[in-house]
C-alpha positions as CSV (number, residue, x, y, z in Angstrom):
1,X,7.4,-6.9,5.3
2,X,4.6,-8.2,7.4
3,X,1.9,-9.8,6.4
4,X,-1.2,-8.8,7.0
5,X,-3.7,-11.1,8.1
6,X,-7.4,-10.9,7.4
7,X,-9.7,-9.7,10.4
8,X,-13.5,-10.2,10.9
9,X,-13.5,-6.6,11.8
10,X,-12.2,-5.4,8.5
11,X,-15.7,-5.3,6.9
12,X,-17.1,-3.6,10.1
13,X,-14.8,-0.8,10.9
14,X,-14.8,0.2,6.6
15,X,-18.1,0.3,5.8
16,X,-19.8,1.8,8.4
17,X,-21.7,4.8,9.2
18,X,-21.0,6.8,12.4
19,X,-22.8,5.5,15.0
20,X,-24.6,8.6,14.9
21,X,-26.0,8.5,11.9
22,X,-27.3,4.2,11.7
23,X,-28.0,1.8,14.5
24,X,-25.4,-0.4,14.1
25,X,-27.0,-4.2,13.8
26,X,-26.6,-7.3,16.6
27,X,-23.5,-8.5,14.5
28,X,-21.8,-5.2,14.0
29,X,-21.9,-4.5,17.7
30,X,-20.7,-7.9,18.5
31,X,-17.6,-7.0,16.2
32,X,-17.4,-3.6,17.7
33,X,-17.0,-4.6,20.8
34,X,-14.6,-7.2,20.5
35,X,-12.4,-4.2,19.1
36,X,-13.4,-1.9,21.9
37,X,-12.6,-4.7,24.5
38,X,-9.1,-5.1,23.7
39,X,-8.7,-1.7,23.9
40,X,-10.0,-1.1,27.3
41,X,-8.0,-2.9,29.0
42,X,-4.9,-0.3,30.7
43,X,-2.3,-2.6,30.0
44,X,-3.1,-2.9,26.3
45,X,-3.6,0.5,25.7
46,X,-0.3,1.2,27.1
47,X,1.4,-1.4,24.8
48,X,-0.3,0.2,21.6
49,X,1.3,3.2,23.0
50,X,4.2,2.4,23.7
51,X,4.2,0.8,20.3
52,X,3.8,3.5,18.5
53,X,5.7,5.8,20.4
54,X,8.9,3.8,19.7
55,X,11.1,4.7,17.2
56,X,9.9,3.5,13.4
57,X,6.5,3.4,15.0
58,X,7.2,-0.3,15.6
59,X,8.3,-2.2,18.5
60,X,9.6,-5.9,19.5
61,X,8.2,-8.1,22.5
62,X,11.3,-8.3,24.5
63,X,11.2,-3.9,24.1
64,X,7.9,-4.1,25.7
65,X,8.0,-6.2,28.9
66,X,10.1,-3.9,31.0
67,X,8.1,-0.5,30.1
68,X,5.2,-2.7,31.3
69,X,6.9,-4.5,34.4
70,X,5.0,-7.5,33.8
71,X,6.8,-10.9,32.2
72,X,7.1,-11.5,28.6
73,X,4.8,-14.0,28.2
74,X,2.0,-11.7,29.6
75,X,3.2,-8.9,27.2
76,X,2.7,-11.5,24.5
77,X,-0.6,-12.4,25.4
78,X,-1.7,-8.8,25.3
79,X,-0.4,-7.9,21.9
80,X,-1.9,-11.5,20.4
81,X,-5.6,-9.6,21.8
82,X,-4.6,-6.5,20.1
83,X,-3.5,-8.3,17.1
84,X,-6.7,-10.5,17.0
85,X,-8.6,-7.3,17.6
86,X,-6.4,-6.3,13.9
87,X,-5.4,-3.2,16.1
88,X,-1.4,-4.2,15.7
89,X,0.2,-6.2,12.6
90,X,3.0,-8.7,13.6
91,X,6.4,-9.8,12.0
92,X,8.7,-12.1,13.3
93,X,12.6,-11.8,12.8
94,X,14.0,-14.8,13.7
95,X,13.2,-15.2,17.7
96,X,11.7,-11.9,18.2
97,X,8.0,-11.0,16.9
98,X,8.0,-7.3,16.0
99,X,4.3,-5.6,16.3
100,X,3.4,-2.0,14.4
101,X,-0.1,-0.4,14.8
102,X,-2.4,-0.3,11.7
103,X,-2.8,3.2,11.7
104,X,-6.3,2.5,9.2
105,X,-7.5,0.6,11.9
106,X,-7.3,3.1,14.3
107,X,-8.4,5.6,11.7
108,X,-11.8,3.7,11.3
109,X,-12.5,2.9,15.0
110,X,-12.3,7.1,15.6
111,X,-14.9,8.0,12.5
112,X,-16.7,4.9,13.5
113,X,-17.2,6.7,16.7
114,X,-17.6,10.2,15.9
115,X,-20.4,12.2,16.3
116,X,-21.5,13.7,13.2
117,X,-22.5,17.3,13.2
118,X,-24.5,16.6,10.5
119,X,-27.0,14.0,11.5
């Protein structure tokens, strides 16, 4: 199973408010946008896409690289920001690394970012 690694932007994404509903403070939206930058980038959305799109919901480097056209090594370097970001978890099985989305993650981010209709 993979292991999951620890992520600055654990402690950010589950304790927050909406931002509706608190400021968030200097720090928080430092760590926020460090999330939100590895999303925004097309290619990387794609891959988290594609990733859980696959079947299993989970997805190796060398499946990735074609769907994307671009080289392996640049696939790699994505999913290492989305990883970093804690946006994908990683396993690796023998020479392949295998990446599934952490659906809590993503789960998080969205009421992190909704508009309350309560505020």
């Amino acid at each position: 199973m993979a292991r999951t690694e620890a992520n600055p932007t654990d402690t950010l994404l589950a304790c927050c408010t909406p931002l509706a509903r608190e400021p968030l403070s200097a720090a928080a939206a430092s760590e926020l946008a460090m999330v939100l930058k590895a999303l925004a980038e097309p290619t990387r959305l794609r891959l988290l896409s594609l990733i859980q799109a696959h079947e299993g919901g989970e997805a190796c480097v060398c499946e990735l690289a074609e769907p994307i056209e671009l080289t392996q090594p640049t696939v790699s370097h994505h999913l290492k920001v989305l990883h970093d970001a804690g946006l994908v978890t990683r396993e690796r099985r023998r020479t392949w690394v295998y990446y599934r989305a952490v659906p809590e993650r993503l789960a998080a981010l969205t009421h992190l970012l909704a508009a309350s209709a309560t505020i």
